[in-house]
FIDREN-222147 format. One record per residue (C-alpha): residue number from 1; residue in three letters; chain; x, y, z. Coordinates in pm, 1 decimal, always signed. Each point is the difference from the previous one (the first is absolute). Example, Ala and Ser with C-alpha at 12.3 -4.5 7.8 and 13.67 -1.06 7.14 Angstrom:
2
PT, nr, rest, kette, xx, yy, zz
PT, 1, ALA, A, +1230.0, -450.0, +780.0
PT, 2, SER, A, +137.0, +344.0, -66.0
// end
This chain:
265
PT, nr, rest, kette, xx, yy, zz
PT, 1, UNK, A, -10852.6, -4343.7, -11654.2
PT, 2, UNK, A, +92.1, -140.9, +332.7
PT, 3, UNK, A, +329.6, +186.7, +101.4
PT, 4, UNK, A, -48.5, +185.6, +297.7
PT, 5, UNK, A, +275.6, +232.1, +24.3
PT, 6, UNK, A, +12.1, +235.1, +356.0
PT, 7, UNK, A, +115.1, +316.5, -129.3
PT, 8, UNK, A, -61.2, +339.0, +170.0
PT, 9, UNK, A, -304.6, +260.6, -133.2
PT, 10, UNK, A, +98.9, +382.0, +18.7
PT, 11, UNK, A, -355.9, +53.4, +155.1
PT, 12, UNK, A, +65.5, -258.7, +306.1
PT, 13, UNK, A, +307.4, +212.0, +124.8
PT, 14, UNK, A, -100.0, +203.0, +316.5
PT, 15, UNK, A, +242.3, +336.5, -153.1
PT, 16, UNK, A, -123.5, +1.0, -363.8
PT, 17, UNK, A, -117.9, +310.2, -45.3
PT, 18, UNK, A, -415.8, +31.4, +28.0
PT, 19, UNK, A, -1.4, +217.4, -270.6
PT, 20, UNK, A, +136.4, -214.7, -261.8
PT, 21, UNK, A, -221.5, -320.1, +195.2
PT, 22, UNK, A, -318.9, +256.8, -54.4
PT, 23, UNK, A, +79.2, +18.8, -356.4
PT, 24, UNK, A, +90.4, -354.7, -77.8
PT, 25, UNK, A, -370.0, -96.6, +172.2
PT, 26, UNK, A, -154.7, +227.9, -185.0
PT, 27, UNK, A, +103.1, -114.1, -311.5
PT, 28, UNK, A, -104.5, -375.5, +145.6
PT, 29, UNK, A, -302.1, +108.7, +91.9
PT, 30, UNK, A, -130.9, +184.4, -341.9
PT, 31, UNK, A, +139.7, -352.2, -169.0
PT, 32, UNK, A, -195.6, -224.4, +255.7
PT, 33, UNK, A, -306.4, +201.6, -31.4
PT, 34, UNK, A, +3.4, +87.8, -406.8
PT, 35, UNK, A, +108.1, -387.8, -111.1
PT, 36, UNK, A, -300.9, -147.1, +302.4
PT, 37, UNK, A, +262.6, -219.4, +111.8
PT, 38, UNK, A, -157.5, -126.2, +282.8
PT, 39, UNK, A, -398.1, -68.6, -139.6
PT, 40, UNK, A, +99.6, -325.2, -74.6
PT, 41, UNK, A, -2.8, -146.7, +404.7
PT, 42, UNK, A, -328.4, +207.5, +90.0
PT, 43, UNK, A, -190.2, -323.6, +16.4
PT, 44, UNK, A, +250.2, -122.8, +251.0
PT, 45, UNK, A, -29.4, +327.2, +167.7
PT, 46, UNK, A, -342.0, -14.5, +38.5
PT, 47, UNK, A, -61.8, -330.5, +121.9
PT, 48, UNK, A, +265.0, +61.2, +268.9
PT, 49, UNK, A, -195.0, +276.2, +89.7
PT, 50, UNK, A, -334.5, -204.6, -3.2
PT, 51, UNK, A, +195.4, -345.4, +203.5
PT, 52, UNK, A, +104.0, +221.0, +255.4
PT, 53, UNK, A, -286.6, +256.7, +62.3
PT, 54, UNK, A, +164.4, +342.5, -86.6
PT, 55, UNK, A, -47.4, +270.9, -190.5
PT, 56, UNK, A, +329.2, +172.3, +41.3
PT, 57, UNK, A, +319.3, -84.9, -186.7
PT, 58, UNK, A, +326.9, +61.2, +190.4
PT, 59, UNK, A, +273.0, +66.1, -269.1
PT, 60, UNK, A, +344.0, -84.8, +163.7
PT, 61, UNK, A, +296.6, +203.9, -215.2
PT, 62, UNK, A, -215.2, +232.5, -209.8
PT, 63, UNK, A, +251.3, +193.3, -100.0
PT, 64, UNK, A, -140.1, +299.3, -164.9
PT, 65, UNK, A, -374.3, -227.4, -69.5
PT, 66, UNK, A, +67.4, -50.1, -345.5
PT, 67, UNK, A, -325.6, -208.4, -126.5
PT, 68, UNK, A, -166.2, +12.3, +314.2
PT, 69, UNK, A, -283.4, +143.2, -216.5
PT, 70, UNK, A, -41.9, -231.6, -237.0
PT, 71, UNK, A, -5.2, -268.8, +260.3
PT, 72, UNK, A, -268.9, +174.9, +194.1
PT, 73, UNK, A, -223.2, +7.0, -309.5
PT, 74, UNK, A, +108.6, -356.9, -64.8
PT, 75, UNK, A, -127.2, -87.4, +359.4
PT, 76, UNK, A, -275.4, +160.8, -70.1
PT, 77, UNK, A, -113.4, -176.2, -292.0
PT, 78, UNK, A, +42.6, -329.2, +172.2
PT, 79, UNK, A, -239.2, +28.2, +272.4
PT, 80, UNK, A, +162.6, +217.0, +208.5
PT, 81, UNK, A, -189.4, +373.0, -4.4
PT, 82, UNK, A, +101.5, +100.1, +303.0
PT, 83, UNK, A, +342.7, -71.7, +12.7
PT, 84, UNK, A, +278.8, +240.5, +87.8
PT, 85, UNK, A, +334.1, +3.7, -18.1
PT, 86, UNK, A, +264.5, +106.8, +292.0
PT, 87, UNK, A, +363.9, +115.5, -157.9
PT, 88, UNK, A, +242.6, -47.2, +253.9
PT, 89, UNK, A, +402.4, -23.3, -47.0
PT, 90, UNK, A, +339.8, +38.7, +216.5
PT, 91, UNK, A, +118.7, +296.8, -217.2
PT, 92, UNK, A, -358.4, +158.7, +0.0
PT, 93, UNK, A, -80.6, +259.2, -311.4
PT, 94, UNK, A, -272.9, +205.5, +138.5
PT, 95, UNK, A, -23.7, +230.7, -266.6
PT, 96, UNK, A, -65.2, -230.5, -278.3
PT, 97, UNK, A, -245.3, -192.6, +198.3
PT, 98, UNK, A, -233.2, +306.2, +89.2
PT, 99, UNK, A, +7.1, +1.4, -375.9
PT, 100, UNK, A, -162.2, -290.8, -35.4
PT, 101, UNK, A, -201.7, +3.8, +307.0
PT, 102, UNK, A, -178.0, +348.0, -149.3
PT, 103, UNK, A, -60.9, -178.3, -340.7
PT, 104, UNK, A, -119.9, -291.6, +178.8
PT, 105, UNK, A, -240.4, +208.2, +258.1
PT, 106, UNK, A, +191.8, -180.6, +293.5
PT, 107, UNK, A, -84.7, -379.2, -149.3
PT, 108, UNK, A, +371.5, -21.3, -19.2
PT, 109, UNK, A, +167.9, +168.8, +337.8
PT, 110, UNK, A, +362.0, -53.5, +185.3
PT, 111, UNK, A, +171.3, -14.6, +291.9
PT, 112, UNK, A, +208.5, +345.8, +23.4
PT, 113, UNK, A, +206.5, -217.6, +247.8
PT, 114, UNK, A, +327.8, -262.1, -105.2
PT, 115, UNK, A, -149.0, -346.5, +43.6
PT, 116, UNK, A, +225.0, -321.7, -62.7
PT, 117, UNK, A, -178.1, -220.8, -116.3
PT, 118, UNK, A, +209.2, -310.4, +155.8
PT, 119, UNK, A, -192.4, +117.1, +346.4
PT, 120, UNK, A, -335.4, +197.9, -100.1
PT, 121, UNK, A, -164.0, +174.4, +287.6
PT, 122, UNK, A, -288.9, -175.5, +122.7
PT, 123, UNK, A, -247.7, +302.5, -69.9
PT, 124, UNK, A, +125.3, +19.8, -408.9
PT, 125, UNK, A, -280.7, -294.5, -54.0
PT, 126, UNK, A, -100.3, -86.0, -353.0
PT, 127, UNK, A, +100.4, -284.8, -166.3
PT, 128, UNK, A, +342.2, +43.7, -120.5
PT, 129, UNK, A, +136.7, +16.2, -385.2
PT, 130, UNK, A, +369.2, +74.8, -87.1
PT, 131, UNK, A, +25.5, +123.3, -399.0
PT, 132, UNK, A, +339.2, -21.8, -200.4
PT, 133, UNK, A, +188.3, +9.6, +369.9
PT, 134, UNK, A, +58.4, -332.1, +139.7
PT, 135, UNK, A, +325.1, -44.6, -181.6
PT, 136, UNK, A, +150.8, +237.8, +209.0
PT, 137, UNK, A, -19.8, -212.7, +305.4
PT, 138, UNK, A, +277.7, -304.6, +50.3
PT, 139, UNK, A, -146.5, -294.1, +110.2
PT, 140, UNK, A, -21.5, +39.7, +328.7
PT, 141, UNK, A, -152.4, +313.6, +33.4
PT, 142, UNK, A, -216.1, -82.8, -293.4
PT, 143, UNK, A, -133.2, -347.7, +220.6
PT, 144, UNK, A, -44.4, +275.8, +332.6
PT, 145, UNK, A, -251.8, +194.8, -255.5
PT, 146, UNK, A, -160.6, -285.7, -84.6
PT, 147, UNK, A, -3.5, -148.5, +386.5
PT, 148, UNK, A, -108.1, +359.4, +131.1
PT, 149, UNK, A, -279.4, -10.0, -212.2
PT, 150, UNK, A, -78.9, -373.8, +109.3
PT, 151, UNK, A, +14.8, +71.9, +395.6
PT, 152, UNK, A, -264.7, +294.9, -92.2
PT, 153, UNK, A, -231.1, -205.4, -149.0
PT, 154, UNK, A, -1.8, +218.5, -310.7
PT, 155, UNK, A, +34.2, -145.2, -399.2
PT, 156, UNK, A, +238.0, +126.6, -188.9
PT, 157, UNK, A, +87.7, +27.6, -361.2
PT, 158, UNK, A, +338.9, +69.3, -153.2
PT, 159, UNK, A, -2.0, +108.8, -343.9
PT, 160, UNK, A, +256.1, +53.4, -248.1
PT, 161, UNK, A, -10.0, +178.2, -330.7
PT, 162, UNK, A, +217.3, -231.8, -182.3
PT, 163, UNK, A, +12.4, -364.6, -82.8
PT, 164, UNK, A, +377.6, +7.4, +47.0
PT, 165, UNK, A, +104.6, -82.1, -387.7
PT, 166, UNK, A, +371.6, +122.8, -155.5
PT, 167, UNK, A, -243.1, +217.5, -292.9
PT, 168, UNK, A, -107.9, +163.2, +276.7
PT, 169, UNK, A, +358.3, +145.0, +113.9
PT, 170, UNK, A, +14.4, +77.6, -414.5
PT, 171, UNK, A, -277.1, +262.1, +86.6
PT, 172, UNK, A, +129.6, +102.0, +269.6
PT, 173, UNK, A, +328.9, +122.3, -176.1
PT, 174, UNK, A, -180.2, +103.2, -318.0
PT, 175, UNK, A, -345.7, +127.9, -20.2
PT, 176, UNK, A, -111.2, +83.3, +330.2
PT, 177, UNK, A, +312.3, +281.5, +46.1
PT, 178, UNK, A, -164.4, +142.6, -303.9
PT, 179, UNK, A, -319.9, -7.8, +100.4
PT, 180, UNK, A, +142.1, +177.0, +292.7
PT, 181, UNK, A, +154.5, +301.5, -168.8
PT, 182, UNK, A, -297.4, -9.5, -200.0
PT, 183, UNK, A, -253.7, +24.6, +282.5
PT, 184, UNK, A, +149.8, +160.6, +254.0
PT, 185, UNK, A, -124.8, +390.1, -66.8
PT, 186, UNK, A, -340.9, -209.5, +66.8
PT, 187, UNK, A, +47.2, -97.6, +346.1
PT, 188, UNK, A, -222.0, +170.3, +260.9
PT, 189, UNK, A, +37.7, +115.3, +229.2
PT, 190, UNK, A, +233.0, +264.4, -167.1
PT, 191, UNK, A, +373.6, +4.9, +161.9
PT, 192, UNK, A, +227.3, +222.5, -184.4
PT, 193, UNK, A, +290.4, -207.4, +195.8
PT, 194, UNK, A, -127.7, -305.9, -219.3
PT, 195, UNK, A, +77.8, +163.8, -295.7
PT, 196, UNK, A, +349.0, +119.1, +126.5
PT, 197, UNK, A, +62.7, -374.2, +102.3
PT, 198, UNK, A, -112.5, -129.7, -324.7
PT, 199, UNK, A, +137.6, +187.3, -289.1
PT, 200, UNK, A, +285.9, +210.7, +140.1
PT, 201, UNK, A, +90.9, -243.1, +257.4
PT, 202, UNK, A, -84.9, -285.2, -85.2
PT, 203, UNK, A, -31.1, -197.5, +347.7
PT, 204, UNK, A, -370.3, -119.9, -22.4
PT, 205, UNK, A, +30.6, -153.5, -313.1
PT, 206, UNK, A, +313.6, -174.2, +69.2
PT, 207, UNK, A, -51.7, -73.4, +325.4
PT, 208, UNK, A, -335.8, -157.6, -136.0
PT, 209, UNK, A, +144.0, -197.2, -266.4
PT, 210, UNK, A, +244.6, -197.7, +242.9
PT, 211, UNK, A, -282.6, -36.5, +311.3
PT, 212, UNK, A, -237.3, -141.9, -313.8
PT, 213, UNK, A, +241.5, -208.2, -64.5
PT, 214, UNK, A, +114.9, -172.5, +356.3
PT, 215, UNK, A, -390.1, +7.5, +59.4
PT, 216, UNK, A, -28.5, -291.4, -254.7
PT, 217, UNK, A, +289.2, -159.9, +101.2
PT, 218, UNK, A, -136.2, +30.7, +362.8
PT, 219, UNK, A, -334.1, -162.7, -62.4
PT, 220, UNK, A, -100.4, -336.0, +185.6
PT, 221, UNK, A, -135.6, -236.4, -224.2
PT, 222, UNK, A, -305.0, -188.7, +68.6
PT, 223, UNK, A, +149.2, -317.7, +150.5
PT, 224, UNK, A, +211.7, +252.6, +240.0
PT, 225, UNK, A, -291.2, +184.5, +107.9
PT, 226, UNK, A, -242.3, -284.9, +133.9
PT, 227, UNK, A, +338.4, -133.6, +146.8
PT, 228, UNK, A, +43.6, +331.3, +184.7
PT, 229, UNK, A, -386.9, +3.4, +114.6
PT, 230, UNK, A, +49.0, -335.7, +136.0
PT, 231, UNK, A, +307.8, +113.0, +207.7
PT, 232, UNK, A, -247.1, +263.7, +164.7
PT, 233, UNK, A, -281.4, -221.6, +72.7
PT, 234, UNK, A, +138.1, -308.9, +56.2
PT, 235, UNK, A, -298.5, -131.4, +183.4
PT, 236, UNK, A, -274.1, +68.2, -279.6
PT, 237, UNK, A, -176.8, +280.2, +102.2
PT, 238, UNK, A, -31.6, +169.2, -305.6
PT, 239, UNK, A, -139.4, -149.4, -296.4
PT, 240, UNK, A, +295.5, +92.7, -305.5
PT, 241, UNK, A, +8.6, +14.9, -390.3
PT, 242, UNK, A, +251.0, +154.1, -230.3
PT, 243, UNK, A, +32.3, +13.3, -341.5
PT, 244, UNK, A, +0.3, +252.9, -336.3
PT, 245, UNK, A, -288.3, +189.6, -143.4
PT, 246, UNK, A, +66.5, +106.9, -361.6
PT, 247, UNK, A, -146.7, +380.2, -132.7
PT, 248, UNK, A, -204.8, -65.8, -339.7
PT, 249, UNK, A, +284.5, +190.3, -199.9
PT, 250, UNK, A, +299.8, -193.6, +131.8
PT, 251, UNK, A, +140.3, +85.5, +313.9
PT, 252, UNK, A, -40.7, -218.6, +362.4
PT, 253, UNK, A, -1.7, +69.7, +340.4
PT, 254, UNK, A, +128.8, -252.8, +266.8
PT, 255, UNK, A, -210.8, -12.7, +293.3
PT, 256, UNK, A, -32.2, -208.2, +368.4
PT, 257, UNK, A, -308.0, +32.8, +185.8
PT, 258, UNK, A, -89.5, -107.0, +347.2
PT, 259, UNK, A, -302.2, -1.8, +246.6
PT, 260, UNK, A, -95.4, -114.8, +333.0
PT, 261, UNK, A, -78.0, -426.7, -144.6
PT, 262, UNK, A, -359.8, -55.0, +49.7
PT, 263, UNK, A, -11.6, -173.5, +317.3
PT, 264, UNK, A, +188.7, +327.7, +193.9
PT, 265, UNK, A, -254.1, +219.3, -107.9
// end
């Protein structure tokens, strides 16, 4: 699929209520993490880490982390042992972050603090990953996340869960509000205003099923992502490869990845 249609997202609007935002990332995040969305682009991951001489991932967008943990024990299959994992975002969810931080014994920590991640502060070093996020950004601010990261001298990776296909949006409309009615009771940590939201009024799940849905219809595709990285370092600084890595049961995930080329190192 190559339409690209600019819709809005309920969770990008600066007065949608946090509480229904909580619940919808939750429900992301138990997805992300149960279905190992991400393990796919580890090897990516982990020779960014390695090209660039870090140990510390920067996630841009995190959201409410959802397989963060699964990535870190991706990372950490590939070579990477001592890597960590930073969750930072503009709407910040502290609560489900210490979460993961105390199952995690601190490998994964956050930044309490809103960061945008078009302008990172200079002492939030890692090198920096975006996960099922980069759609929300036009093209303009996405190419000022991509040249921020550039005039640090940091890689980057953006990664999306989705290989932007129309069975996809079928799922999204179908199975996956299911499996969210199903599930939902499951979700920790516990919020009885999740359950109020779900089943009597019904805001998270709806609210999911149309964000799902513009998410797909937000994605760049492959060709539009290297074009955007080239906008952002026009002069070559970076060395940049996108493409699609496919899960062993089905699913893809679209990725662009960038480091400092070898001669700037």
């Amino acid at each position: 699929m190559r339409l690209r249609l600019r819709l809005f997202e309920f969770e990008d609007l600066p007065w949608f209520p946090a509480i229904i935002r909580a619940g919808m990332m939750d429900y992301l995040r138990f997805m992300i993490s149960g279905l190992g969305t991400y393990r796919p682009i580890a090897p990516l991951l982990a020779e960014g880490l390695a090209r660039t001489g870090q140990t510390r991932v920067l996630e841009l967008g995190a959201g409410a982390g959802g397989g963060t943990e699964t990535v870190l024990a991706a990372l950490q299959a590939h070579g990477q042992p001592r890597a960590t994992i930073t969750l930072t975002d503009l709407y910040p969810q502290p609560a489900a972050w210490a979460d993961i931080a105390r199952r995690t014994h601190g490998a994964i920590g956050f930044e309490p603090a809103a960061v945008n991640a078009l302008a990172v502060p200079a002492q939030l070093a890692g090198f920096r990953a975006i996960f099922s996020a980069f759609h929300h950004f036009p093209p303009e601010a996405a190419t000022a996340m991509l040249r921020d990261a550039v005039q640090a001298g940091t890689g980057i990776g953006v990664f999306e869960g989705a290989g932007k296909h129309w069975v996809e949006l079928l799922l999204a409309w179908t199975v996956l509000p299911v499996a969210q009615l199903l599930l939902t009771p499951f979700f920790r940590p516990f919020r009885l205003s999740r359950l109020v939201f779900t089943y009597l009024i019904p805001l998270i799940p709806l609210c999911t099923i149309w964000d799902g849905t513009v998410s797909v219809l937000r994605m760049y595709p492959v060709d539009e992502l290297l074009k955007l990285a080239h906008a952002a370092d026009p002069e070559g600084h970076f060395a940049w490869q996108a493409g699609k890595k496919r899960h062993w049961w089905g699913p893809e995930v679209t990725y662009l990845v960038g480091w400092p080329a070898a001669d700037n190192l």
